[in-house]
C-alpha positions as CSV (number, residue, x, y, z in Angstrom):
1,X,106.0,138.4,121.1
2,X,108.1,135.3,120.7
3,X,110.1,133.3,118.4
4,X,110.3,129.6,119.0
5,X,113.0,126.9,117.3
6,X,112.8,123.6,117.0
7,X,114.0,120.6,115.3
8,X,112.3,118.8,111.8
9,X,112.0,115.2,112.5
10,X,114.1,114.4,109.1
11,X,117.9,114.2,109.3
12,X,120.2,113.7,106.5
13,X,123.1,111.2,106.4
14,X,125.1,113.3,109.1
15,X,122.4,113.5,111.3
16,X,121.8,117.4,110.6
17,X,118.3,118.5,110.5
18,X,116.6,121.9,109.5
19,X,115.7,124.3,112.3
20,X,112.4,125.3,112.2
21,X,111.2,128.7,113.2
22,X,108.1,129.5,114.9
23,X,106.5,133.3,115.6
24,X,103.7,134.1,117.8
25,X,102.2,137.2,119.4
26,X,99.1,137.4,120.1
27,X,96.8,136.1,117.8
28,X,99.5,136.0,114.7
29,X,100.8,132.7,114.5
30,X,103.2,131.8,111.9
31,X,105.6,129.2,111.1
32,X,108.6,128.2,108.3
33,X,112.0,126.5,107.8
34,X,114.8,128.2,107.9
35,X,117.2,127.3,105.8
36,X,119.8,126.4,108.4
37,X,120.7,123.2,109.5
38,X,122.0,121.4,112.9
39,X,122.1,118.4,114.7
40,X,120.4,117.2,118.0
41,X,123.7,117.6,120.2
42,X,124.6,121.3,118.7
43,X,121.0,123.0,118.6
44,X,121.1,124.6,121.8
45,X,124.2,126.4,120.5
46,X,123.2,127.2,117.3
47,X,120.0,128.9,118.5
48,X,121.7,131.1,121.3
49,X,120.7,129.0,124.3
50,X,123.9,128.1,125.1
51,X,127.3,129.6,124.2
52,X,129.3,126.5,125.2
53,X,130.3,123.8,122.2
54,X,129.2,119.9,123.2
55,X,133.1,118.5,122.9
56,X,134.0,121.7,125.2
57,X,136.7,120.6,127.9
58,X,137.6,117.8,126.1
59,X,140.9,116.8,126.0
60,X,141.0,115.8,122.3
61,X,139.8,117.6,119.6
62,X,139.6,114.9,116.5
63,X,139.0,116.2,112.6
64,X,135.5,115.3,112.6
65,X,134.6,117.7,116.0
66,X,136.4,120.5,114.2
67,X,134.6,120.1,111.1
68,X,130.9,120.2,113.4
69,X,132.3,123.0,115.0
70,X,132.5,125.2,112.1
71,X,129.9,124.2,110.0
72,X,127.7,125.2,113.4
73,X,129.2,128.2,113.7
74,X,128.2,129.2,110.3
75,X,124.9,128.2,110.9
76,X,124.7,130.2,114.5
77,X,125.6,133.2,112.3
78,X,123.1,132.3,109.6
79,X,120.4,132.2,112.0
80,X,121.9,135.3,113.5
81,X,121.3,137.1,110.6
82,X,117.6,135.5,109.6
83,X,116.8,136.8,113.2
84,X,117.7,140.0,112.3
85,X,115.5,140.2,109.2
86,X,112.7,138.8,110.9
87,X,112.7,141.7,113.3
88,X,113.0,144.4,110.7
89,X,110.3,142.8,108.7
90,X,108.1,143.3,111.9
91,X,108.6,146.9,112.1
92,X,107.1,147.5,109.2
93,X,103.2,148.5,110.7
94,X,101.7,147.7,107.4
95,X,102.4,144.2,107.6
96,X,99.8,141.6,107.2
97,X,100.1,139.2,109.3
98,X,97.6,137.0,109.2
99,X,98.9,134.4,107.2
100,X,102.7,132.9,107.5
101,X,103.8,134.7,104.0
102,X,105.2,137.4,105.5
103,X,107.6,135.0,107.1
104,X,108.0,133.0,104.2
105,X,108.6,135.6,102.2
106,X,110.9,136.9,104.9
107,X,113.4,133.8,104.9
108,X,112.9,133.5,101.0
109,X,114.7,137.0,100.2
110,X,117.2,136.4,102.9
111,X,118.3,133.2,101.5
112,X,117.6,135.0,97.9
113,X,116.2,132.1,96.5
114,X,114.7,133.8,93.8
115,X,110.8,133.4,95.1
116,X,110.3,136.5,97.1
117,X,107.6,138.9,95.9
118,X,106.9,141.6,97.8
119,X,103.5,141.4,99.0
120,X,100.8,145.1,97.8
121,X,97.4,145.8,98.2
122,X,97.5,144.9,94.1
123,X,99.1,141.5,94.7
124,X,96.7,140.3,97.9
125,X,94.2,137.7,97.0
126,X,92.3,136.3,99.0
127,X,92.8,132.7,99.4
128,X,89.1,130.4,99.6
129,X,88.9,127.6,101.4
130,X,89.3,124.9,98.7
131,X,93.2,127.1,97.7
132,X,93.9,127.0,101.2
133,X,93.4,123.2,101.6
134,X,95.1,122.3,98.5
135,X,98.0,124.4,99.6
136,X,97.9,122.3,102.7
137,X,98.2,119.3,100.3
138,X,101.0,120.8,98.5
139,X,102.9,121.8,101.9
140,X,102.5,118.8,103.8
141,X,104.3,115.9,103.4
142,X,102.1,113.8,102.8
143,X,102.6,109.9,100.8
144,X,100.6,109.6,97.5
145,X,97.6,107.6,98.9
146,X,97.0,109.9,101.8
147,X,96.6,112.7,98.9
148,X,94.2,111.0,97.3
149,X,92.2,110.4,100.3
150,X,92.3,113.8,101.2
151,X,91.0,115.1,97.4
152,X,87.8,112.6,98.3
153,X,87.5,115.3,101.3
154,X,87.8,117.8,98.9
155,X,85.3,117.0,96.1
156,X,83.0,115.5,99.1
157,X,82.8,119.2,100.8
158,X,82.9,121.0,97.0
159,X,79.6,118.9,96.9
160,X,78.2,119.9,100.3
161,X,78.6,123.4,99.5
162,X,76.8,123.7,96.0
163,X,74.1,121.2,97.7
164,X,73.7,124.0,100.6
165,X,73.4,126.5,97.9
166,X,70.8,124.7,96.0
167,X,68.7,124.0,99.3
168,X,69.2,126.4,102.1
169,X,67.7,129.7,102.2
170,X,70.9,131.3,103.1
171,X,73.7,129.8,100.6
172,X,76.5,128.9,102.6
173,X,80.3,129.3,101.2
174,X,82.4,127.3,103.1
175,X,85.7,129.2,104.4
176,X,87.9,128.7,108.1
177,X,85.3,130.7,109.7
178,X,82.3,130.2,108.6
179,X,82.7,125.9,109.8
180,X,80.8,125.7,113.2
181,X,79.9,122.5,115.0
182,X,76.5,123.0,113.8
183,X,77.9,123.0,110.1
184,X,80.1,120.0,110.8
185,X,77.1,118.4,112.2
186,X,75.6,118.8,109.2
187,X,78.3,117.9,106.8
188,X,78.6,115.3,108.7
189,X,74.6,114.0,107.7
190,X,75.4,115.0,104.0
191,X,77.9,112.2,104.3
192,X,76.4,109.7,105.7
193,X,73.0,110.9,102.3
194,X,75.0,111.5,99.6
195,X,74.1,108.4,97.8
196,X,70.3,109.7,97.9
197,X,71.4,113.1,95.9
198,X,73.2,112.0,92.5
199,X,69.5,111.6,90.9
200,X,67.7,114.6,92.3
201,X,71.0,117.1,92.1
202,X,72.7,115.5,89.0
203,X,74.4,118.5,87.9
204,X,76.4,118.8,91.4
205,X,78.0,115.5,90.2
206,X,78.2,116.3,86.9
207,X,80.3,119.5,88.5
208,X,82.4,117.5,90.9
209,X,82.4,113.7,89.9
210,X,84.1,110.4,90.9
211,X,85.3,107.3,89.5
212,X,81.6,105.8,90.6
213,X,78.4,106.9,91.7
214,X,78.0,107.8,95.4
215,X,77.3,104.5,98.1
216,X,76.4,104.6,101.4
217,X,79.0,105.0,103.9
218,X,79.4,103.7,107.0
219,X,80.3,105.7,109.7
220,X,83.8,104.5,110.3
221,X,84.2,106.5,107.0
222,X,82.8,109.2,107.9
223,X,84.6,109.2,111.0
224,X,87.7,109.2,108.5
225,X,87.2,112.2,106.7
226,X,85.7,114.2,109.4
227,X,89.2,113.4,111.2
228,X,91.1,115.2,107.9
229,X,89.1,118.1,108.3
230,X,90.3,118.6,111.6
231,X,94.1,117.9,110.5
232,X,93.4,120.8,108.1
233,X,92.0,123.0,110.4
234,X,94.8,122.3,112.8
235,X,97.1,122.8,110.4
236,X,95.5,126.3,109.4
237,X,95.6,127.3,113.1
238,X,99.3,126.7,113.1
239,X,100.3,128.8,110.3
240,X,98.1,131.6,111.0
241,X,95.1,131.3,108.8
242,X,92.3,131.6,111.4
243,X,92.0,130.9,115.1
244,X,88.7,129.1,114.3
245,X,88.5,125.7,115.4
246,X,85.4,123.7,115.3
247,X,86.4,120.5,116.6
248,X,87.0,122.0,120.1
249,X,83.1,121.6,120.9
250,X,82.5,118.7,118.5
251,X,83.5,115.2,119.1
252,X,84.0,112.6,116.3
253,X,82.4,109.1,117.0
254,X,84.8,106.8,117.9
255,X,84.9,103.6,115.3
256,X,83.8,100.3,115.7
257,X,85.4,97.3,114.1
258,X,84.3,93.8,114.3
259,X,86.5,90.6,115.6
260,X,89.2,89.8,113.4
261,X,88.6,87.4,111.1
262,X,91.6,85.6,108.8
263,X,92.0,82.2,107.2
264,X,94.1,79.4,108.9
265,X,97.0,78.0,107.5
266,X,95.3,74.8,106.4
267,X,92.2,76.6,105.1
268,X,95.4,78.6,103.0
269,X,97.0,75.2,102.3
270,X,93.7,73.9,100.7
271,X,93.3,77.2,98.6
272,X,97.2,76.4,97.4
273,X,96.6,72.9,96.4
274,X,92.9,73.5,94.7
275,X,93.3,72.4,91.0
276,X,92.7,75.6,89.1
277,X,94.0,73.4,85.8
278,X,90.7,74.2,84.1
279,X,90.5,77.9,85.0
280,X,94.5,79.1,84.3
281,X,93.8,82.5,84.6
282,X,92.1,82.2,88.3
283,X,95.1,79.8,89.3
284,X,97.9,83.3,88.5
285,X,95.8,85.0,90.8
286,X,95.0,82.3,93.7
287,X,99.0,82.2,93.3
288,X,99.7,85.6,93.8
289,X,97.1,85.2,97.2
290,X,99.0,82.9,98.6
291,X,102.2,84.8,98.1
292,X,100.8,87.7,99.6
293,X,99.2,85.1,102.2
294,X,102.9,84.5,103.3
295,X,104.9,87.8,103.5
296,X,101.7,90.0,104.8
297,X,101.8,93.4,102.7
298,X,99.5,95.6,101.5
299,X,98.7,95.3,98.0
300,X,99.6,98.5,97.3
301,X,102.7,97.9,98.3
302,X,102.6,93.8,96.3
303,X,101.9,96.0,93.3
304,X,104.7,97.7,93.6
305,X,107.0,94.7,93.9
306,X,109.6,93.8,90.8
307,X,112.2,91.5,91.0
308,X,114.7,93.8,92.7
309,X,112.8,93.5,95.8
310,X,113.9,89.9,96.3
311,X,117.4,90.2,97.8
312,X,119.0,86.6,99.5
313,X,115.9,85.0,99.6
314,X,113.8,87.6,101.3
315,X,111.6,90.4,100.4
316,X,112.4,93.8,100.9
317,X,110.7,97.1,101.2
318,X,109.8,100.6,102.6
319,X,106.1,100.1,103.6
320,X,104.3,102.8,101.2
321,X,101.8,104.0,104.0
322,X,105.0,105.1,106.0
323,X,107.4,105.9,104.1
324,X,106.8,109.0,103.8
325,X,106.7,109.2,107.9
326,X,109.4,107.8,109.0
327,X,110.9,104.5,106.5
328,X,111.8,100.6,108.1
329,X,112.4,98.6,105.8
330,X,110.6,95.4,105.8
331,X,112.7,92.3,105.4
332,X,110.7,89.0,104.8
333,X,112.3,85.9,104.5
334,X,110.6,83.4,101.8
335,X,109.5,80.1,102.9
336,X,109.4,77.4,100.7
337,X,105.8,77.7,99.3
338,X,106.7,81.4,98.5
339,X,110.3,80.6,96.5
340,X,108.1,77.9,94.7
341,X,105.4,80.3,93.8
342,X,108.2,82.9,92.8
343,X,110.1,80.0,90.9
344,X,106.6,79.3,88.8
345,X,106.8,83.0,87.4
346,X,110.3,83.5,86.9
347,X,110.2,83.5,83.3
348,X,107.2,86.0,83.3
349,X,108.7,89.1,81.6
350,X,106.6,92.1,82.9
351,X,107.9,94.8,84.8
352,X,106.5,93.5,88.3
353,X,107.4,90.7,90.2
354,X,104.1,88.7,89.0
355,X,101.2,89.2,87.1
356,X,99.1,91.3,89.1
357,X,95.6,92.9,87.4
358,X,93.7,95.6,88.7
359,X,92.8,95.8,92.4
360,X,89.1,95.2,92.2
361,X,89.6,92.8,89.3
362,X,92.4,91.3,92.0
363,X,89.4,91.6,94.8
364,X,86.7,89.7,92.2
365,X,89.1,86.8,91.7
366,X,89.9,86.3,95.3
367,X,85.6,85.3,96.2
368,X,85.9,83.6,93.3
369,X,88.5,81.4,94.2
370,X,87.4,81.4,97.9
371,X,83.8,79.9,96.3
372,X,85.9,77.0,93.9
373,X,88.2,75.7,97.1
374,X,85.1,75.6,98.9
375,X,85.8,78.0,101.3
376,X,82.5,78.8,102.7
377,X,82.1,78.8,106.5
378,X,79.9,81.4,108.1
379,X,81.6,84.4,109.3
380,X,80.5,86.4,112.0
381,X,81.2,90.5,111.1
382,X,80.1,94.2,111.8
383,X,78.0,95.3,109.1
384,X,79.9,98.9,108.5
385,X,76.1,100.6,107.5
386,X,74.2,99.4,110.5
387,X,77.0,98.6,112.7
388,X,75.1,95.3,114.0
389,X,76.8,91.6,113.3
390,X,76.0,89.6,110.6
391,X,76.8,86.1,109.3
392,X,78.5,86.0,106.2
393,X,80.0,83.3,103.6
394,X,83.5,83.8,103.6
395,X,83.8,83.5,100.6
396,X,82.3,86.8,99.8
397,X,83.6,88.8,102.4
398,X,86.8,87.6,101.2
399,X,89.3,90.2,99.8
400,X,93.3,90.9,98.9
401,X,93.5,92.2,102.9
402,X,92.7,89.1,103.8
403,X,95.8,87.4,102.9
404,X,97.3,90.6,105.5
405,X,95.2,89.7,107.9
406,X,96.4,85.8,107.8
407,X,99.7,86.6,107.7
408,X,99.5,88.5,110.7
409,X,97.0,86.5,112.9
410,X,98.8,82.7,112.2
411,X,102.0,84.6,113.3
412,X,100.4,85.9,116.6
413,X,98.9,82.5,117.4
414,X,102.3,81.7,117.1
415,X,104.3,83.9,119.1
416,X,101.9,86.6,120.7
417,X,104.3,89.4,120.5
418,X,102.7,92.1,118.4
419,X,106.1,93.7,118.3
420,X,108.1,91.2,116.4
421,X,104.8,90.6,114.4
422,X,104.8,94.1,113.5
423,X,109.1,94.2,112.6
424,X,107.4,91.7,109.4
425,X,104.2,92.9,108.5
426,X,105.1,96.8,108.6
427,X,103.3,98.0,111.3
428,X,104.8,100.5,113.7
429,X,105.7,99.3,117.5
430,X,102.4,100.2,119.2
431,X,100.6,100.7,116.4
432,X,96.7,100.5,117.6
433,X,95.7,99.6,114.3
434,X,97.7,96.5,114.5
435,X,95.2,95.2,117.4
436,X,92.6,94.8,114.7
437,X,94.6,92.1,113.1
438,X,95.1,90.0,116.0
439,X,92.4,87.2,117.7
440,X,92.6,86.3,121.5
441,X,90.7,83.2,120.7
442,X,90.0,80.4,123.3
443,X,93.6,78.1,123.0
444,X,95.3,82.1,123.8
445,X,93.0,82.3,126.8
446,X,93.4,79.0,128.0
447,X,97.4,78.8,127.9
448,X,97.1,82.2,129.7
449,X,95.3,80.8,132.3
450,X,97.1,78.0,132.5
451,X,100.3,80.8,133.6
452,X,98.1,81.1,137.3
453,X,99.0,77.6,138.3
């Protein structure tokens, strides 16, 4: 039997961050915050490992060291105390253990927040498999578009299982132990079908619909949500809802991605200076491209832009797909084709910074435009189905992430540090996923060479 503490990841403005506490014995596992608060510098005291203050022997003692000092050694006692509770909870030889609520529970009516409920043989329910993973969506901090991409996981396996009931001779209800390799194998191959069911099992999708009718996927995507399965099974092992884990004899597929492709800065230049005169609504959006072209976001983050996110001539944001993780702020400076694009729309009144439409109308526009500026040239890419190249028009594999893609690889040509490319398009240092923007292309390879003499 052992307790374990550790440190969350998120601080507040003094640097103090919750303890967490962790039980294990055996095959109970369970894990929950506590309540009580430290920083780095004072944890080993507050925990017990160490009886000595940080400042100790230090000939002065300012305000501020005084001030840690006690609000620590209310939080030693505090954690005392939860200690304390935690190991008269676990004499009790009724309790279940198999799930983290007894500790939950445990903290809660220490701290007497006001959501303990004692736990009876009346109360317990037991939790399925779809309540268990949307209590890991409701637990985990998670940003808004990560949720959604997890409920596609979730309506996706709702769908296997009522298709495994329909055809299989022994219905399968999926739960944290009944998942083998063999079933992910086979989830896996309902995946990569789906789009062959909707007309032969239509009320399955009638049950458990989305916003369109099922496509093919490629498995890059289904490499994608087989990996959140196994973040919710991992997450399940650490707080004690099964020691099932599936993934431990069953490799995911790595994924394949094509070579980079982006437009240069004169193919952007001729987009820019196209005359859209006869087609005004086309020329808003060819304009908000080649704004986007020029400080590199994601357009969910461009839609979320207003005017307030233009402070002394620069863009700012937190990047949504980490701030949820752990925020930077993105700080773009505005060149002059970007002040002149803002300058055009400063009189439009909407709530965002410009006119924006819906994505996919956003996406429809952009081939559109690609197709008018006659930019056309072949373009050698992976096909996601069959994973083989293929020689598309540009314009239409053209698409808002484009305009990320050339801000990031012009900047690379540029100065080939993927690090200070990264500080500006949002991407973390060492980001692997930042490699896929980036092109060693012949001029790179021949200035590198060129280093040998």
């Amino acid at each position: 039997m052992a307790t374990y503490f550790s440190l969350s990841a998120k601080s507040d403005d003094k640097g103090r961050c919750e303890i967490l506490i962790r039980y294990k014995s055996g095959d109970c596992a369970a894990r929950a915050k506590s309540g009580v608060y430290s920083t780095p510098d004072w944890f080993e005291f507050v925990i017990g490992n160490n009886s000595d203050t940080p400042h100790k022997g230090k000939k002065i003692i300012t305000a501020e060291m005084e001030e840690a000092q006690t609000f620590h050694e209310d939080q030693k006692t505090e954690l005392s105390k939860i200690n304390a509770s935690i190991s008269d909870t676990l004499k009790n030889p009724n309790l279940d253990r198999s799930s983290s609520d007894w500790l939950l529970n445990c903290i809660d009516k220490y701290h007497q927040r006001g959501k303990y409920t004692p736990i009876t043989e009346e109360s317990k329910h037991e939790q399925t498999f779809f309540e268990a993973f949307n209590e890991f969506l409701s637990k985990r901090k998670l940003s808004d578009w990560r949720i959604k991409a997890f409920k596609v996981v979730v309506r996706a396996l709702m769908r296997y299982e009522m298709y495994a009931k329909a055809t299989y001779s022994n219905p399968l209800e999926l739960s944290f132990e009944s998942i083998t390799p063999l079933v992910l194998r086979d989830i896996e191959e309902f995946l990569r079908n789906e789009h062959q069911f909707a007309e032969k099992y239509p009320l399955i999708y009638e049950a458990v619909p989305e916003s369109r009718p099922p496509k093919p996927r490629g498995q890059n995507t289904i490499n994608g949500i087989l990996t959140k399965i196994r973040t919710l099974f991992i997450w399940a092992n650490d707080v004690g809802k099964t020691n099932n884990n599936p993934f431990k004899n069953f490799e995911i597929e790595e994924c394949v991605y094509g070579s980079p492709y982006y437009i240069s800065i004169d193919e952007r230049n001729k987009l820019y200076d196209t005359d859209f005169s006869p087609r005004p609504t086309l020329a808003v959006q060819r304009d908000i491209f080649v704004f986007q072209c020029l400080i590199g976001c994601r357009v969910a983050d461009l839609y979320r832009f207003t005017k307030h996110n233009v402070i002394n001539g620069a863009i700012e944001y937190i990047a949504r797909k980490t701030k949820d993780g752990h925020p930077v702020t993105v700080r773009v400076p505005l060149n002059t084709i970007a002040k002149e694009i803002l300058t055009k729309y400063a009189d439009f009144e909407g709530k965002t910074l410009l006119p924006y439409i819906i994505s996919q109308d956003y996406n429809d526009a952009i081939k559109e435009i690609f197709a008018i500026a006659g930019l056309t040239r072949p373009v050698l890419i992976l096909d996601p189905l069959t994973r083989e190249s293929v020689i598309r028009p540009l314009n239409e594999i053209a698409s808002s992430h484009l305009a990320r893609r050339c801000f990031v690889g012009n900047l690379y040509k540029q100065v080939k540090d993927p690090n200070l490319v990264g500080a500006l398009s949002g991407h973390r240092e060492g980001s692997r996923a930042f490699a896929r923007y980036r092109e060693i292309d012949e001029q790179m390879k021949q200035e590198l060479v060129k280093m040998l003499e």
